[in-house]
PDB file of N, CA, C and O in Angstrom:
ATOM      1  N   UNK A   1       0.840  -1.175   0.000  1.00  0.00           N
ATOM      2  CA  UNK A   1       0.000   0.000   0.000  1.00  0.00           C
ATOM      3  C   UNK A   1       0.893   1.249   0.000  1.00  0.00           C
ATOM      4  O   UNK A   1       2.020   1.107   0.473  1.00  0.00           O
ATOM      5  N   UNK A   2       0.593   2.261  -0.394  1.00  0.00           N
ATOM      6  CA  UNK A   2       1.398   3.656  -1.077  1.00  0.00           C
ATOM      7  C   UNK A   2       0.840   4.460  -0.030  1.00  0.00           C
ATOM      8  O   UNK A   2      -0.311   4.794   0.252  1.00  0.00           O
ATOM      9  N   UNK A   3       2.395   4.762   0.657  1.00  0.00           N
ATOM     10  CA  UNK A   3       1.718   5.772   1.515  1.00  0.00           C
ATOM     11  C   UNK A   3       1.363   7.089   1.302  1.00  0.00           C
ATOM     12  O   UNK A   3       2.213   7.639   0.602  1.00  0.00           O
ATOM     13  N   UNK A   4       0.385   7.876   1.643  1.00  0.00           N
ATOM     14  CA  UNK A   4      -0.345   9.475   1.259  1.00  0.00           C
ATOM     15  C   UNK A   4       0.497  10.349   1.685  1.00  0.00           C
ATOM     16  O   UNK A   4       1.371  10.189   2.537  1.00  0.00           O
ATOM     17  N   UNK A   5       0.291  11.083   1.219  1.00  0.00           N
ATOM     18  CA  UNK A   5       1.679  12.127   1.647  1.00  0.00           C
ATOM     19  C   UNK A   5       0.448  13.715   0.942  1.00  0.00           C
ATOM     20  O   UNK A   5       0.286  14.206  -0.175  1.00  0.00           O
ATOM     21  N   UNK A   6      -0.065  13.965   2.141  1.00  0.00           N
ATOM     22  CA  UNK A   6      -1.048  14.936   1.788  1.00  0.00           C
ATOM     23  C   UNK A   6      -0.634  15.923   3.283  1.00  0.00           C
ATOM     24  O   UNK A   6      -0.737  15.519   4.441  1.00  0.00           O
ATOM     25  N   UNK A   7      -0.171  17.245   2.853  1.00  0.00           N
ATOM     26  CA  UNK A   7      -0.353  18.314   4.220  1.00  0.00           C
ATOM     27  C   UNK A   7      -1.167  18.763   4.585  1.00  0.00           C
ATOM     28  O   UNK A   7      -1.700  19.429   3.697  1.00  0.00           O
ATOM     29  N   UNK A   8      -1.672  18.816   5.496  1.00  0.00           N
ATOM     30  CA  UNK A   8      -2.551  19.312   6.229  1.00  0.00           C
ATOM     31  C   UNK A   8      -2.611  21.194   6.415  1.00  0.00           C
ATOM     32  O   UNK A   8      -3.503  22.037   6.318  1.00  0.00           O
ATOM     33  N   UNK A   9      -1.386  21.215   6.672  1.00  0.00           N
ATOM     34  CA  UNK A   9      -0.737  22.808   7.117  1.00  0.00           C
ATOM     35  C   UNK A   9      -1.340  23.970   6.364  1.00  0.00           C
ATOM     36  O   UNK A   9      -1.659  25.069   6.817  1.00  0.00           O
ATOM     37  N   UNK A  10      -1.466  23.364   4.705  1.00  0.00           N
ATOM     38  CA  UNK A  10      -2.007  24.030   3.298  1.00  0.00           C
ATOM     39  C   UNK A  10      -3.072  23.821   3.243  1.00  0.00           C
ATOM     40  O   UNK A  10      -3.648  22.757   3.471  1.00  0.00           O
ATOM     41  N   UNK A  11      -3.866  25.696   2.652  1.00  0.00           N
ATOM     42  CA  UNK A  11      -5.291  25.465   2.642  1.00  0.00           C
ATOM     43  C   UNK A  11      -5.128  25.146   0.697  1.00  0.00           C
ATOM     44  O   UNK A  11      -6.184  24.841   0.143  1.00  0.00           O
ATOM     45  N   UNK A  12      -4.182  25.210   0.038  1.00  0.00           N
ATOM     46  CA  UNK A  12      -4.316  24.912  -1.352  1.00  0.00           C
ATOM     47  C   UNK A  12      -3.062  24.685  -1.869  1.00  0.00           C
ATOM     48  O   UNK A  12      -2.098  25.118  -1.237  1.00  0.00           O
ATOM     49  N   UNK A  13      -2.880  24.041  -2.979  1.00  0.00           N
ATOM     50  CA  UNK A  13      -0.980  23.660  -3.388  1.00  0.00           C
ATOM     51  C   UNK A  13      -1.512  24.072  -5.028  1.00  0.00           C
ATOM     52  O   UNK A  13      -2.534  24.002  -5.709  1.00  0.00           O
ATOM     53  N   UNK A  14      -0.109  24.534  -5.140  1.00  0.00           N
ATOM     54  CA  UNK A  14      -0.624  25.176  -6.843  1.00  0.00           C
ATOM     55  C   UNK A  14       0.085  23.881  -7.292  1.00  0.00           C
ATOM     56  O   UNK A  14       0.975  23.201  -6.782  1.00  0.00           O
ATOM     57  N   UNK A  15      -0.977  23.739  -8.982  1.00  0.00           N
ATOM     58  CA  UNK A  15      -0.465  22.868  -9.405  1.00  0.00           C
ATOM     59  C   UNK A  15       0.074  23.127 -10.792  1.00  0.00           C
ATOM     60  O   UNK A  15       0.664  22.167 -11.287  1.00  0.00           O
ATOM     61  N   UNK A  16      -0.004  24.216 -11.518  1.00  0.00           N
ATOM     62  CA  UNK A  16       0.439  24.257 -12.683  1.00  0.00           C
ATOM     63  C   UNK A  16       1.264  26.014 -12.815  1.00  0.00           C
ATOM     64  O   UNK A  16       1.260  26.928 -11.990  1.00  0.00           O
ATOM     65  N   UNK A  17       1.759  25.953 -13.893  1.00  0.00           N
ATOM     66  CA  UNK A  17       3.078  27.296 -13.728  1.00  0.00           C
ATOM     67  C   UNK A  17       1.540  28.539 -14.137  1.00  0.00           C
ATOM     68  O   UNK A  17       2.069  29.641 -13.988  1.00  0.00           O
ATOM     69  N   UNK A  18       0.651  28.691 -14.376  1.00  0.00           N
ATOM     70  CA  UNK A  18      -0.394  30.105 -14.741  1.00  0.00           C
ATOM     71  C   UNK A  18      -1.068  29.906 -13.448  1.00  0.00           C
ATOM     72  O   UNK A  18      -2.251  30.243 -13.518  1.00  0.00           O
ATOM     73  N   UNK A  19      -0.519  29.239 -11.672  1.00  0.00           N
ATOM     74  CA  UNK A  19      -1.096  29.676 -10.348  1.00  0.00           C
ATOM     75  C   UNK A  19      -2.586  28.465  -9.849  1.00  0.00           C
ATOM     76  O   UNK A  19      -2.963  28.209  -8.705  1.00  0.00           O
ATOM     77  N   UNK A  20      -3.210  27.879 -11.311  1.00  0.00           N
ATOM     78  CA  UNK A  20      -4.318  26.821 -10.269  1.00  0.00           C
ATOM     79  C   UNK A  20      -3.862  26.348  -9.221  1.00  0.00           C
ATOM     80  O   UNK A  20      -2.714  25.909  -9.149  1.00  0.00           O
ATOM     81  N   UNK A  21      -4.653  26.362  -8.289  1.00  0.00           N
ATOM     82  CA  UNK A  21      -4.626  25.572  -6.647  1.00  0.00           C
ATOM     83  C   UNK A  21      -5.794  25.015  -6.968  1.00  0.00           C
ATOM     84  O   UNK A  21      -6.756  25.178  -7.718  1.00  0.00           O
ATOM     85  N   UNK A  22      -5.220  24.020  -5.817  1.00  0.00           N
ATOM     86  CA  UNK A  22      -6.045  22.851  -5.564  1.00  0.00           C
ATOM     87  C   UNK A  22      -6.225  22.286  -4.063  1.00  0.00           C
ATOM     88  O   UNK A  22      -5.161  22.349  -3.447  1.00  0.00           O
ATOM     89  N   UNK A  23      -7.027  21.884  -3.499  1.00  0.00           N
ATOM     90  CA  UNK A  23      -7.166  21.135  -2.207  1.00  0.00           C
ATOM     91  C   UNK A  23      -6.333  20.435  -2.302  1.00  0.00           C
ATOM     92  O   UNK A  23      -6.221  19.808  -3.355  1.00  0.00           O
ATOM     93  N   UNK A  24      -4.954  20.157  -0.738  1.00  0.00           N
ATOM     94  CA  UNK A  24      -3.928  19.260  -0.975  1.00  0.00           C
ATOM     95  C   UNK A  24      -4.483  18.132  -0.957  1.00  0.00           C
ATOM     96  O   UNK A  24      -3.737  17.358  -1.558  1.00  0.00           O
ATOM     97  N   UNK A  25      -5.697  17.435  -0.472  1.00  0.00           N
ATOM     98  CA  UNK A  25      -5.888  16.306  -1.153  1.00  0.00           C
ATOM     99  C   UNK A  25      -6.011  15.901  -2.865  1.00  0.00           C
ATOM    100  O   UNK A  25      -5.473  14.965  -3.456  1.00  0.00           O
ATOM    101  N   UNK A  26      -6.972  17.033  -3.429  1.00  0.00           N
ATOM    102  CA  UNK A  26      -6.730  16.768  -4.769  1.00  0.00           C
ATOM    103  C   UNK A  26      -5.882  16.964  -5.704  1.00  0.00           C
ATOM    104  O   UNK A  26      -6.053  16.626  -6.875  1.00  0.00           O
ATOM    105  N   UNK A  27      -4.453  17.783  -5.047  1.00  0.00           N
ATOM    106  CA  UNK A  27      -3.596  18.141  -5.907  1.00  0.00           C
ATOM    107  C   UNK A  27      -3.140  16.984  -5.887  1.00  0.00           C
ATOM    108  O   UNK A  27      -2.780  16.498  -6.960  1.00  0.00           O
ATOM    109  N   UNK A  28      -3.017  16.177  -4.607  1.00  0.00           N
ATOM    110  CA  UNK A  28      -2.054  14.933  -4.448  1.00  0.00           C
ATOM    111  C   UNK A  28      -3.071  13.848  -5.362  1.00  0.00           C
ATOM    112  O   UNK A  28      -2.504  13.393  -6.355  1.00  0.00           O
ATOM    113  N   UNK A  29      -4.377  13.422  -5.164  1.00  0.00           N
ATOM    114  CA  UNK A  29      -4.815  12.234  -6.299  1.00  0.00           C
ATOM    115  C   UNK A  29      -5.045  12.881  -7.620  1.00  0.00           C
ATOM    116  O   UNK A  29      -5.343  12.141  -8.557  1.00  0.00           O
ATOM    117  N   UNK A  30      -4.987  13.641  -7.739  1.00  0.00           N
ATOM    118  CA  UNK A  30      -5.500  13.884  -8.987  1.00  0.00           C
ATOM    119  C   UNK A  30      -4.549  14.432 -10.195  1.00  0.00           C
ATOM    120  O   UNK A  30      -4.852  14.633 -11.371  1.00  0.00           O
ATOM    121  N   UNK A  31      -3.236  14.618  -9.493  1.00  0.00           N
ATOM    122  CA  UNK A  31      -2.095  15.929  -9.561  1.00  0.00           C
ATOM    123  C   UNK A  31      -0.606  14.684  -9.493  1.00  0.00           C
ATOM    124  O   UNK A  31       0.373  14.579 -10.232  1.00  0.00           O
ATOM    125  N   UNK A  32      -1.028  13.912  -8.278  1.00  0.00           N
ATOM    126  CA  UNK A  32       0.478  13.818  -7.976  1.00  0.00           C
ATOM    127  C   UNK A  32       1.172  14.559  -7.486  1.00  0.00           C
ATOM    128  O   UNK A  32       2.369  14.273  -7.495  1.00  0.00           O
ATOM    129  N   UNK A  33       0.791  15.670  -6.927  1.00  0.00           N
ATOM    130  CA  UNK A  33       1.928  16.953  -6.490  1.00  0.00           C
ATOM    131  C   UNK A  33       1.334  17.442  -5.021  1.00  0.00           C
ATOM    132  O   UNK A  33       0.233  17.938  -4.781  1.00  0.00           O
ATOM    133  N   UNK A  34       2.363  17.157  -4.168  1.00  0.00           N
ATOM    134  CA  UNK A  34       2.347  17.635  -2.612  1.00  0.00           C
ATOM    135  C   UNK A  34       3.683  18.922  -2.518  1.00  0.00           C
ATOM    136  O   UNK A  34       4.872  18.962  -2.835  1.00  0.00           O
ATOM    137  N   UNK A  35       2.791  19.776  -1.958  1.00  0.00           N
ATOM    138  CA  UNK A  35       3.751  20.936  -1.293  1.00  0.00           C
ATOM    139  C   UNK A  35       4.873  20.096  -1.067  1.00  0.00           C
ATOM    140  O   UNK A  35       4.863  18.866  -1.073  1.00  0.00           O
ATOM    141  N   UNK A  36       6.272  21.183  -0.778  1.00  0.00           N
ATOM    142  CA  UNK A  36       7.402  21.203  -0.440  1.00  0.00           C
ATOM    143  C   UNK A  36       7.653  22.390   0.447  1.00  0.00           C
ATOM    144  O   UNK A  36       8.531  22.299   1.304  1.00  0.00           O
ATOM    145  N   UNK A  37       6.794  23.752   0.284  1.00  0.00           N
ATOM    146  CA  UNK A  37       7.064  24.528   0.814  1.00  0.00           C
ATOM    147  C   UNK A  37       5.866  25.493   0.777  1.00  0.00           C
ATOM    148  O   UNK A  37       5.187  25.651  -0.238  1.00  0.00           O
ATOM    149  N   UNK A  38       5.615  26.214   2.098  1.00  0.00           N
ATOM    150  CA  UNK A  38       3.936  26.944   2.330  1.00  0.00           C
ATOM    151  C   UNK A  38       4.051  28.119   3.015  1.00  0.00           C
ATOM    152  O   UNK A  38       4.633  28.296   4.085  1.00  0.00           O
ATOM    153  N   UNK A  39       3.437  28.954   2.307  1.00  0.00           N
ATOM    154  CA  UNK A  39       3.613  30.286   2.251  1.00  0.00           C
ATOM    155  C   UNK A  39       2.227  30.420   3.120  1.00  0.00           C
ATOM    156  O   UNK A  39       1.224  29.772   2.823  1.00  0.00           O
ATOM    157  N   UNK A  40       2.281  31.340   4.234  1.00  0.00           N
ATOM    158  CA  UNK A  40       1.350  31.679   5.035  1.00  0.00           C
ATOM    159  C   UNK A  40       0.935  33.000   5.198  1.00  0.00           C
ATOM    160  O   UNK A  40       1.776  33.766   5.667  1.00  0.00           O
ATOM    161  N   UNK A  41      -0.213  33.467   4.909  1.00  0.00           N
ATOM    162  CA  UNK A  41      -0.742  34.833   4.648  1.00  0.00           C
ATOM    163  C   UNK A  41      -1.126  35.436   6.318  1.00  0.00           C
ATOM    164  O   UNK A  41      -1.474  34.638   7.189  1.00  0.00           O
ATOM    165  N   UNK A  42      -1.031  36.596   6.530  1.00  0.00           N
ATOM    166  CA  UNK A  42      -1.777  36.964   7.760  1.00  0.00           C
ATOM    167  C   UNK A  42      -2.811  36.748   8.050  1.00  0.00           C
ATOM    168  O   UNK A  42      -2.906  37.029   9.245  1.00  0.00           O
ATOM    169  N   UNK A  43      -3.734  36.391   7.673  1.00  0.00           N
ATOM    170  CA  UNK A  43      -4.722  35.855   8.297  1.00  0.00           C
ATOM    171  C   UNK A  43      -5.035  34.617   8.184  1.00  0.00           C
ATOM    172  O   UNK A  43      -6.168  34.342   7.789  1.00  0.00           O
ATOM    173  N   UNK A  44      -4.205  33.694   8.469  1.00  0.00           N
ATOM    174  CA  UNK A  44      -3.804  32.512   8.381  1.00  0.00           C
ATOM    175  C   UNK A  44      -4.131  31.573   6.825  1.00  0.00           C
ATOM    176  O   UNK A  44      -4.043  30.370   6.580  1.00  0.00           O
ATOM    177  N   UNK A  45      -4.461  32.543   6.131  1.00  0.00           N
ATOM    178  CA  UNK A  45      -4.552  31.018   4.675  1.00  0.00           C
ATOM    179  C   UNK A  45      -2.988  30.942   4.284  1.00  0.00           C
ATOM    180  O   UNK A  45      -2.074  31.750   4.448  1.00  0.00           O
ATOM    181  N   UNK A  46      -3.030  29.806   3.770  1.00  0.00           N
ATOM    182  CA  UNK A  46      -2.080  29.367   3.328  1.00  0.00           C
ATOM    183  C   UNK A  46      -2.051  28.391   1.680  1.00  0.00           C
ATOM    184  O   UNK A  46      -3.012  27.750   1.254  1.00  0.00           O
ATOM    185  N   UNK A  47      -0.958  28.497   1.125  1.00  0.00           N
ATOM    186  CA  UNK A  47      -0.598  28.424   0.024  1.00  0.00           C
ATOM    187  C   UNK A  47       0.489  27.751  -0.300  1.00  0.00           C
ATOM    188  O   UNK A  47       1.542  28.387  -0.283  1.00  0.00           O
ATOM    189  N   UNK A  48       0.539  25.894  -0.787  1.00  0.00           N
ATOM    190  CA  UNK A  48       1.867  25.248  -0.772  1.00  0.00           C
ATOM    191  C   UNK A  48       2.087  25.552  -2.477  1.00  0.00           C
ATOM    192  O   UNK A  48       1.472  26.173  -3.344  1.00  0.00           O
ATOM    193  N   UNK A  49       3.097  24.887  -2.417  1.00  0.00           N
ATOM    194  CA  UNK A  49       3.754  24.659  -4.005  1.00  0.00           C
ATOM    195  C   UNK A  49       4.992  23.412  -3.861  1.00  0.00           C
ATOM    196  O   UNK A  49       5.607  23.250  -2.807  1.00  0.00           O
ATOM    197  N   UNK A  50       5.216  22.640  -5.007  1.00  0.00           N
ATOM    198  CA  UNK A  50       6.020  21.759  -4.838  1.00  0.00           C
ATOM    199  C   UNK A  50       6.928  22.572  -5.682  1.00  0.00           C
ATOM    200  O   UNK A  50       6.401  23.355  -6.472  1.00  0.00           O
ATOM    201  N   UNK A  51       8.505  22.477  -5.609  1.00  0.00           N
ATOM    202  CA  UNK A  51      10.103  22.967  -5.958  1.00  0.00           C
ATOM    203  C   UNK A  51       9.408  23.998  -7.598  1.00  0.00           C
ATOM    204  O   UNK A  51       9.445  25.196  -7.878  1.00  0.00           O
ATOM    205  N   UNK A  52       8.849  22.791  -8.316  1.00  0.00           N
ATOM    206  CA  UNK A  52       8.884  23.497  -9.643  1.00  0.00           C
ATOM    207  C   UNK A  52       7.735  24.931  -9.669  1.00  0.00           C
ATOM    208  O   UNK A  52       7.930  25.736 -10.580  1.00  0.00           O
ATOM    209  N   UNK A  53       6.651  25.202  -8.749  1.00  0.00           N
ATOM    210  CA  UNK A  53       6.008  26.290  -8.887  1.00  0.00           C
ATOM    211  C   UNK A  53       6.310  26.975  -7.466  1.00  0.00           C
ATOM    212  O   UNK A  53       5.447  27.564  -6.815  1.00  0.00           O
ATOM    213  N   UNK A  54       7.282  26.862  -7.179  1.00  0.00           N
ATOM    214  CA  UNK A  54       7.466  27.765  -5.363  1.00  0.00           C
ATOM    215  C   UNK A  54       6.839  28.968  -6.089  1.00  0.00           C
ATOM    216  O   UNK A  54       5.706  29.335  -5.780  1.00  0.00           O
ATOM    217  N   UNK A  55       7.755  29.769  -7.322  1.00  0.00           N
ATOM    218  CA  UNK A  55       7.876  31.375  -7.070  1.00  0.00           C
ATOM    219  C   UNK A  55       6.692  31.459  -7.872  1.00  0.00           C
ATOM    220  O   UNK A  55       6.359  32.643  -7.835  1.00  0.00           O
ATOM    221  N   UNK A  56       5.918  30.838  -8.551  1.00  0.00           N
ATOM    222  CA  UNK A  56       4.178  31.270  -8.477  1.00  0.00           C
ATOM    223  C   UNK A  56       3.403  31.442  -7.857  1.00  0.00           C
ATOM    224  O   UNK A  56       2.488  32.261  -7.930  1.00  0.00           O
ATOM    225  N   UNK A  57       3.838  30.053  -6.513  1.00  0.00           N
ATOM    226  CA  UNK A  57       2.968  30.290  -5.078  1.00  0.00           C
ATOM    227  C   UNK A  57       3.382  31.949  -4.589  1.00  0.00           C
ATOM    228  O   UNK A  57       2.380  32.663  -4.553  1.00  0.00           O
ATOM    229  N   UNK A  58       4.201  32.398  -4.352  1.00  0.00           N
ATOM    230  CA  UNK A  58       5.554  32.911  -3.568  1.00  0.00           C
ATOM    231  C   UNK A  58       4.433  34.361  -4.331  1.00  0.00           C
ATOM    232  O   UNK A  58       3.746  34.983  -3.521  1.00  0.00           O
ATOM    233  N   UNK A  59       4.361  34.745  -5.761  1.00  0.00           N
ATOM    234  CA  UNK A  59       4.042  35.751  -6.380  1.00  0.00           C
ATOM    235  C   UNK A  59       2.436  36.050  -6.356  1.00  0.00           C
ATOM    236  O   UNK A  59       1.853  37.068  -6.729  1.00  0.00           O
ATOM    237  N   UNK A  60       1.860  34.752  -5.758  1.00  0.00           N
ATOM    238  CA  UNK A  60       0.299  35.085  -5.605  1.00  0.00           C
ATOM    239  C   UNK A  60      -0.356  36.241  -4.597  1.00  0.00           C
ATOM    240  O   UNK A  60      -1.492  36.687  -4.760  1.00  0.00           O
ATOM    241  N   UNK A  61       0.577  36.667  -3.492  1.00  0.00           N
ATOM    242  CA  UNK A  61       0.546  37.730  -2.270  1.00  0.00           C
ATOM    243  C   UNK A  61       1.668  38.106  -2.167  1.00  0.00           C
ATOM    244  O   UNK A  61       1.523  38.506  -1.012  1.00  0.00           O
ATOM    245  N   UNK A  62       2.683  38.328  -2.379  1.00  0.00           N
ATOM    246  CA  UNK A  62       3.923  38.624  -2.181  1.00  0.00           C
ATOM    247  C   UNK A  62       3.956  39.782  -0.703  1.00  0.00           C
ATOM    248  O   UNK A  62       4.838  39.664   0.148  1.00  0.00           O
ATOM    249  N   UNK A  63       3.051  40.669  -0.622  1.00  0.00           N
ATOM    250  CA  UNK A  63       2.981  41.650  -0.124  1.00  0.00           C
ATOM    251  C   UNK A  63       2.396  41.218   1.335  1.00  0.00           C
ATOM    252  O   UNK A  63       2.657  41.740   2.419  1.00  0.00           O
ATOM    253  N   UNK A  64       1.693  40.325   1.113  1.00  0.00           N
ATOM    254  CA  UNK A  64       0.625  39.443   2.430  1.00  0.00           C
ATOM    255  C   UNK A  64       1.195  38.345   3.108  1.00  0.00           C
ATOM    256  O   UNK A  64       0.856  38.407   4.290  1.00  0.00           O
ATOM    257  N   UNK A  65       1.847  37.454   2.903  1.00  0.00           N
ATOM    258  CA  UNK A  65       3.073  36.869   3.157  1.00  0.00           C
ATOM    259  C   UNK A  65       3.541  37.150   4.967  1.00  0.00           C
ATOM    260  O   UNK A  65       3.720  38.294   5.386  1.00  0.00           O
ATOM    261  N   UNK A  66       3.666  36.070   5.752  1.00  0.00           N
ATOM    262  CA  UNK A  66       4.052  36.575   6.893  1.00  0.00           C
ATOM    263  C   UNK A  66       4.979  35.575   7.547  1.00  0.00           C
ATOM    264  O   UNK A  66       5.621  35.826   8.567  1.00  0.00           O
ATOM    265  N   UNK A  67       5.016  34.155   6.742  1.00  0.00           N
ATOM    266  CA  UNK A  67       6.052  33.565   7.169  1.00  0.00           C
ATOM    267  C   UNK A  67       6.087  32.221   6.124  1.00  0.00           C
ATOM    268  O   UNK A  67       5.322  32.054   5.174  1.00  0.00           O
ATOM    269  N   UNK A  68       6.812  31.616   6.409  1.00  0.00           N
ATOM    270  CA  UNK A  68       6.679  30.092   5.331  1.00  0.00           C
ATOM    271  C   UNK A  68       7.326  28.673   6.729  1.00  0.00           C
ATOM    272  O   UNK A  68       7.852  28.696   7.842  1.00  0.00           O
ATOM    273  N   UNK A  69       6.809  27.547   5.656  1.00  0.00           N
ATOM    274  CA  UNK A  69       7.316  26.554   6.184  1.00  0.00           C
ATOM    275  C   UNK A  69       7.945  25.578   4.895  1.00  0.00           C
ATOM    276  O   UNK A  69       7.577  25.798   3.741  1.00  0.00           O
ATOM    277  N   UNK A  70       8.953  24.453   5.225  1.00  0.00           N
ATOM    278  CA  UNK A  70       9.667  23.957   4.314  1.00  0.00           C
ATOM    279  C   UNK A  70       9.581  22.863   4.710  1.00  0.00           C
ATOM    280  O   UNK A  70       9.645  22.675   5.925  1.00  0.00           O
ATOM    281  N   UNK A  71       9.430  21.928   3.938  1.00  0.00           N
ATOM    282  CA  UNK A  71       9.603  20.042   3.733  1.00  0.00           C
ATOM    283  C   UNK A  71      11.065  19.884   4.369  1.00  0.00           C
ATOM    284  O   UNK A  71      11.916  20.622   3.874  1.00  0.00           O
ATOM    285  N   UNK A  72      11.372  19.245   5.134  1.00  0.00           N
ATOM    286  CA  UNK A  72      10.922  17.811   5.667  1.00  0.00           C
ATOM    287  C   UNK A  72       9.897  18.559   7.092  1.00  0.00           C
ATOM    288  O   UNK A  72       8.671  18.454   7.117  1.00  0.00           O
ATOM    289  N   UNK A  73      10.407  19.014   7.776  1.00  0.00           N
ATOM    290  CA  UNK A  73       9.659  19.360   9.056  1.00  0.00           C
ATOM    291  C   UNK A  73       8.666  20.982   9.093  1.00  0.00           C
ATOM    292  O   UNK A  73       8.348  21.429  10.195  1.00  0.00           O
ATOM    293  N   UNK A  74       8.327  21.606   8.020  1.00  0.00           N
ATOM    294  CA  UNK A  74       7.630  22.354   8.223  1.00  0.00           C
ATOM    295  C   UNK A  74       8.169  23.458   9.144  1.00  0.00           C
ATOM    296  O   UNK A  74       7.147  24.080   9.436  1.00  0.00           O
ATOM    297  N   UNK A  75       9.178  24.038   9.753  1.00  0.00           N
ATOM    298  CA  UNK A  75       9.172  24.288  10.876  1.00  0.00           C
ATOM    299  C   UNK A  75       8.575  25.868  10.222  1.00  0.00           C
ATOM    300  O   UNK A  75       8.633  26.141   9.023  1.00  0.00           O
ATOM    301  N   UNK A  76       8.035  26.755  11.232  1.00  0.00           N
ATOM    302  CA  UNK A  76       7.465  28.649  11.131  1.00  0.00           C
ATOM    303  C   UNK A  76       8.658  28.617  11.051  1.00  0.00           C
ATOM    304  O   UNK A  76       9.504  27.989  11.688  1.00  0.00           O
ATOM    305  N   UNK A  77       8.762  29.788   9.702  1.00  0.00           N
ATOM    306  CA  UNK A  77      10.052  30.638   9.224  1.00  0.00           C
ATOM    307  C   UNK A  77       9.362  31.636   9.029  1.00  0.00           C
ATOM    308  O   UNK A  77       8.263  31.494   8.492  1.00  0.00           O
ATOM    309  N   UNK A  78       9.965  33.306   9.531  1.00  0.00           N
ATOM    310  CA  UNK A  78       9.656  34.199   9.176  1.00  0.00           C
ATOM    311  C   UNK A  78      10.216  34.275   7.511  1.00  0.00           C
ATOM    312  O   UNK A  78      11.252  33.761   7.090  1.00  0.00           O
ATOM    313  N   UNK A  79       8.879  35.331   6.457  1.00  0.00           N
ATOM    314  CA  UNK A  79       8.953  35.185   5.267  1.00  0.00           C
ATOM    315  C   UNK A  79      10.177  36.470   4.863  1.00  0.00           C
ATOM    316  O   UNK A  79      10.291  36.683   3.656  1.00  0.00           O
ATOM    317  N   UNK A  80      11.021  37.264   5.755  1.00  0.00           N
ATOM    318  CA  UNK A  80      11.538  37.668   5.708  1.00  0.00           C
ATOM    319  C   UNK A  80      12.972  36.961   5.132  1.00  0.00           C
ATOM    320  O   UNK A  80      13.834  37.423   4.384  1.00  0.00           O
ATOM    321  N   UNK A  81      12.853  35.621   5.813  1.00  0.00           N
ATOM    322  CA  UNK A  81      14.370  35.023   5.556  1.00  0.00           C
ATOM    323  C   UNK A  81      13.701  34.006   4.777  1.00  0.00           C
ATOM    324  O   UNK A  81      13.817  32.989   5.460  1.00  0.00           O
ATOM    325  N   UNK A  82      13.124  33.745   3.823  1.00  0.00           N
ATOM    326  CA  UNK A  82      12.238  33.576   2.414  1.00  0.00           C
ATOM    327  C   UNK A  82      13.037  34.269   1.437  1.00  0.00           C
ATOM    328  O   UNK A  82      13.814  33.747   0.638  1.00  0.00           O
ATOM    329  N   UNK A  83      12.744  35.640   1.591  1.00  0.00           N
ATOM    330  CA  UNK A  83      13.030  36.465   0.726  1.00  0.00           C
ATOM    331  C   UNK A  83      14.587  37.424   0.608  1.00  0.00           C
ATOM    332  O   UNK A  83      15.003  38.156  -0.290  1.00  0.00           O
ATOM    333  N   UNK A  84      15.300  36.945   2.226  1.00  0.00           N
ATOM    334  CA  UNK A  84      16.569  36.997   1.725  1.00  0.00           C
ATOM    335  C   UNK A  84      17.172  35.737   1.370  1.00  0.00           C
ATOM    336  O   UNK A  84      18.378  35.942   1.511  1.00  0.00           O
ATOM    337  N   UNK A  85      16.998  34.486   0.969  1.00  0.00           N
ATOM    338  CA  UNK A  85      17.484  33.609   0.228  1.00  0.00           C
ATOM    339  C   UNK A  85      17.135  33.806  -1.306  1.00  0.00           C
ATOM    340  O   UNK A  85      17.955  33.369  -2.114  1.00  0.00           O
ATOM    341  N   UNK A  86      15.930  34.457  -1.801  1.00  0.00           N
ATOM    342  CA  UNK A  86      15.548  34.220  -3.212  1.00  0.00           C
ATOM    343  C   UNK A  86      16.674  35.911  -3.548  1.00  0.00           C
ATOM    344  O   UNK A  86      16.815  36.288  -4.711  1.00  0.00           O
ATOM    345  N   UNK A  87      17.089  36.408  -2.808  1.00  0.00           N
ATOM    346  CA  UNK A  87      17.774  37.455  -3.645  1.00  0.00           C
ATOM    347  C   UNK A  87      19.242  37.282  -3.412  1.00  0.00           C
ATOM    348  O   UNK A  87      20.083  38.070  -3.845  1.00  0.00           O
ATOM    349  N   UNK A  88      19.440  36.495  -2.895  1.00  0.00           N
ATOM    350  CA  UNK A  88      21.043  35.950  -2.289  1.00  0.00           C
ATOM    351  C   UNK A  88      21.065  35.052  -3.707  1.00  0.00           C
ATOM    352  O   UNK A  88      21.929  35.086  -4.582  1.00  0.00           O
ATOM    353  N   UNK A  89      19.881  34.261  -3.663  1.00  0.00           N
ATOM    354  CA  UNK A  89      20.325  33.206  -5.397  1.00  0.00           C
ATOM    355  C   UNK A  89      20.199  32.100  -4.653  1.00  0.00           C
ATOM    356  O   UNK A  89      20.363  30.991  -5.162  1.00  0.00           O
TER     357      UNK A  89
END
C-alpha cells in the first residue's frame, strides 16, 4: 500500500506554472503533487507549491506573506528570511 503524503498545514498547493490551486488532497490524487514549501498569509490562509512552482505560489501575495514553512519538518520561518534567500540566489 502507497503511503499518502497529503499536508494538512495548506489550505491549497498550486499545481500548474499560470497559479491553479487545488485542495492538498486533490492536488495529491489527482495531480500527484504535494507541497514542499507553504507560504502563510496573515490571516492565516495558506498556500503550498512543490520545488517546480514555489515562485508562483511565492508571487500570488507577495505583499501578504508573513512567514513560510519547508519540507521535511515544516518548521514557522519568518517570510523575511524567504526572501533573503531568493535574492542571495
Amino acid at each position: 500500500m502507497q503511503k499518502v503524503e497529503i499536508n494538512p498545514l495548506c489550505s491549497r498547493v498550486v499545481v500548474n506554472e499560470l497559479g491553479l490551486s487545488l485542495r492538498p488532497s486533490d492536488a495529491f490524487f489527482e495531480r500527484n503533487i504535494c507541497a514542499r514549501i507553504i507560504f502563510v498569509r496573515s490571516d492565516g490562509w495558506s498556500l503550498g507549491a512543490p520545488p517546480e512552482f514555489e515562485q508562483v505560489a511565492y508571487e500570488q501575495w507577495p505583499d501578504y506573506w508573513t512567514h513560510f514553512r519547508v519540507f521535511p519538518d515544516f518548521e514557522r520561518l519568518p517570510i523575511c528570511e524567504y526572501r533573503n534567500k531568493v535574492r542571495k540566489g
